[in-house]
N, C-alpha and C positions, 0 to 999 in steps of 0.2 A: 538601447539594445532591442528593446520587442519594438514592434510594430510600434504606429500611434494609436494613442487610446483610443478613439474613434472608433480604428477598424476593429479593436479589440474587445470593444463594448459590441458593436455587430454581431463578432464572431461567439461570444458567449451568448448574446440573445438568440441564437440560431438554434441553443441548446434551452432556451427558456430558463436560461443563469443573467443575473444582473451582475455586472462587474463595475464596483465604485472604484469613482480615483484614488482613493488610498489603497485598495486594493492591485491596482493595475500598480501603483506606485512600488508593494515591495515586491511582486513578481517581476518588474523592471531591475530591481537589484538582485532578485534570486538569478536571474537570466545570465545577467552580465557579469557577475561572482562566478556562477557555472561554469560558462564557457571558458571563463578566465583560467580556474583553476581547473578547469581539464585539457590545459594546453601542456600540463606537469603531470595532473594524477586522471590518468584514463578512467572520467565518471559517465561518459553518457558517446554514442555516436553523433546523436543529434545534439546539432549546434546551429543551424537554420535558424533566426529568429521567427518565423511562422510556422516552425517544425514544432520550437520548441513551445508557443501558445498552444496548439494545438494536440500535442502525442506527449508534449508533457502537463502542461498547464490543467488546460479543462480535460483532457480524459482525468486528469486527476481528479479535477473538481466535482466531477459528474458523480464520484460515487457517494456523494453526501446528496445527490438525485435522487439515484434509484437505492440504495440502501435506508433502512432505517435509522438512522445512527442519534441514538438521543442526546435531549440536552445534557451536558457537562461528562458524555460517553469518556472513559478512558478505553483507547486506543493503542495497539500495538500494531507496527510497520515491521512484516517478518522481511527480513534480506530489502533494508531498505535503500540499499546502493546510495544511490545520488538524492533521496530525499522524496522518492514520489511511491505510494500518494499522500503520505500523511501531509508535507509540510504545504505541501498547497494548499491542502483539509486544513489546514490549522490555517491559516490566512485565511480562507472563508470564512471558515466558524470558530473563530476563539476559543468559543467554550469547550471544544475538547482538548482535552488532558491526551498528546502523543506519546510514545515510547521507541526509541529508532532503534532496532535492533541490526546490526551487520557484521558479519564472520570476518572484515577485512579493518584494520583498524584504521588504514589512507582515508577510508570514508567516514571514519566516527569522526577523524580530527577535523576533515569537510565540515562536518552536519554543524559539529560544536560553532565552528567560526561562520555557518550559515546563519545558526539563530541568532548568532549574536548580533550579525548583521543586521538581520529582519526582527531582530529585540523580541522573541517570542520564547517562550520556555518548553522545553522539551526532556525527555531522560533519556540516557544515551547506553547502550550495552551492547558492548564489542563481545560478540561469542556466537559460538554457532548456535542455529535455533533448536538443533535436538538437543544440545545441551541445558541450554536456558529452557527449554519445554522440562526440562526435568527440576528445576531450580524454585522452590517453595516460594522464593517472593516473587515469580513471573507466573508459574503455574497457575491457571482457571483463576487469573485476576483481574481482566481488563472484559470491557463489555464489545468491544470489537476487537479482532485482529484481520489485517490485510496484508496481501501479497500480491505485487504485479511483478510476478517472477514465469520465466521459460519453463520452472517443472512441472512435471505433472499433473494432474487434479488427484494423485493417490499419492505421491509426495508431499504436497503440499497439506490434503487436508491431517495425514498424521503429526507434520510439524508444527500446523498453524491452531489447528483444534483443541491440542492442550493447554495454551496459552488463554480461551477463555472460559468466564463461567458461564454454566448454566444457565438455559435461556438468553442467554448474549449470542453474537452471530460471527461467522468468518465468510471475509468476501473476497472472492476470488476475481482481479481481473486478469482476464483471457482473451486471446485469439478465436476467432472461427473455427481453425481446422479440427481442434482437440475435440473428442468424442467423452464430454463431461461423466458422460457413463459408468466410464472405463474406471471410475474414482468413489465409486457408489462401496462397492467393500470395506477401503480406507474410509471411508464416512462413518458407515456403522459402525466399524470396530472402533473410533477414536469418541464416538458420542455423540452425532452430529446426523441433518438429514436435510437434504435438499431443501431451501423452502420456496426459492424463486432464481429464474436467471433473466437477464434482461439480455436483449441484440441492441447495439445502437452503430452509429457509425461514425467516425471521426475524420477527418482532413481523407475520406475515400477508399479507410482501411476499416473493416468490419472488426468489431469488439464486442466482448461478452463479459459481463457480470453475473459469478453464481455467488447467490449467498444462502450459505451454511447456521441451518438453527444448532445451537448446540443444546440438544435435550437428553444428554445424560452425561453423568461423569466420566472424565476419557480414565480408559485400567492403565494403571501405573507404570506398565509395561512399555508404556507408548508417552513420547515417540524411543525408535528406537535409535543405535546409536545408527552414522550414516553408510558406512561397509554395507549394515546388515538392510537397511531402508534400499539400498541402489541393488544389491546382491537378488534379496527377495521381495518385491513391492506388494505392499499387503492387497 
């Protein structure tokens, strides 16, 4: 399904990532399970085998780059659709502990019969994230949370910033166009503050990584439900 390893080992070294053959081996089956099963359950537009190396694979891959994410980090995936970024992160790096969280439950039954695929351990929670944000055993648990979602940076940081503790971090991938700024309020009020954004570029589409320190407890209030999140945005 992907490329040959070769070109693939190239195209990760372009990014100064090394991709072993066991590695290149289960994103070969992550590929071809994908594509397979979104000829049924609409998971992704890109089905390109060099689309999907590139805008899914290692833009995935890239954020265990430029993020901090430590050893044996437990990780949470808000709105993890089709499985990016975490389960590629977890193919890189074993060592973290993911949590696939998504409001659609087509994609939790996906994720479960991915990992099984790919023989990797994952926990799975079908629920929206303002609710799970409100949920004692999700709440300010994990030491990352990530989103490579369309909303906003004032959407995102209320829903994704309850999910971790203190001194842990939320990393946003993003577009170019969005004005990161615009999410600076949502930040403060959830507990959170800008600590770094990275530019890079991927197959000639510009991409952004912000990540979010979380240095203080987010108030209870938050997030809130999603009527009043889309109605009013903090």
């Amino acid at each position: 399904m992907l490329p040959e390893y070769d070109f693939c080992k190239q195209s990760f070294e372009k990014f100064h990532v090394e991709l072993s053959e066991t590695l290149y081996e289960k994103l070969d089956i992550y590929a071809e399970f994908l594509v397979e099963y979104n000829k049924n359950v609409n998971l992704t537009a890109i089905t390109d085998p060099k689309e999907i190396l590139y805008k899914h694979f290692i833009d995935s891959i890239l954020l265990a780059k430029y993020a901090d994410i430590p050893e044996n980090a437990s990780l949470i995936d808000v709105g993890t659709g089709a499985g990016f970024p975490s389960v590629p992160l977890k193919l890189f790096r074993p060592d973290i502990k993911i949590t696939l969280l998504d409001s659609l439950n087509k994609r939790i039954v996906f994720l479960k019969m991915l990992c099984e695929k790919l023989d990797i351990q994952a926990e799975f929670v079908h629920e929206r994230a303002e609710t799970a944000g409100k949920n004692p055993d999700f709440r300010e648990k994990y030491d990352v949370s990530c989103a490579r979602a369309v909303a906003n940076m004032s959407v995102l940081s209320e829903i994704c910033l309850p999910f971790v503790r203190v001194d842990g971090v939320f990393t946003a991938m993003k577009g170019l166009s969005e004005n990161i700024s615009d999410g600076n309020n949502a930040i403060q009020l959830s507990g959170g503050k800008i600590e770094n954004q990275f530019i890079y570029d991927v197959s000639g589409e510009g991409r952004k990584i912000v990540i979010v320190k979380k240095i203080s407890h987010t108030p209870t209030k938050y997030p809130r439900n999603s009527s009043q999140i889309k109605k009013k945005p903090l």
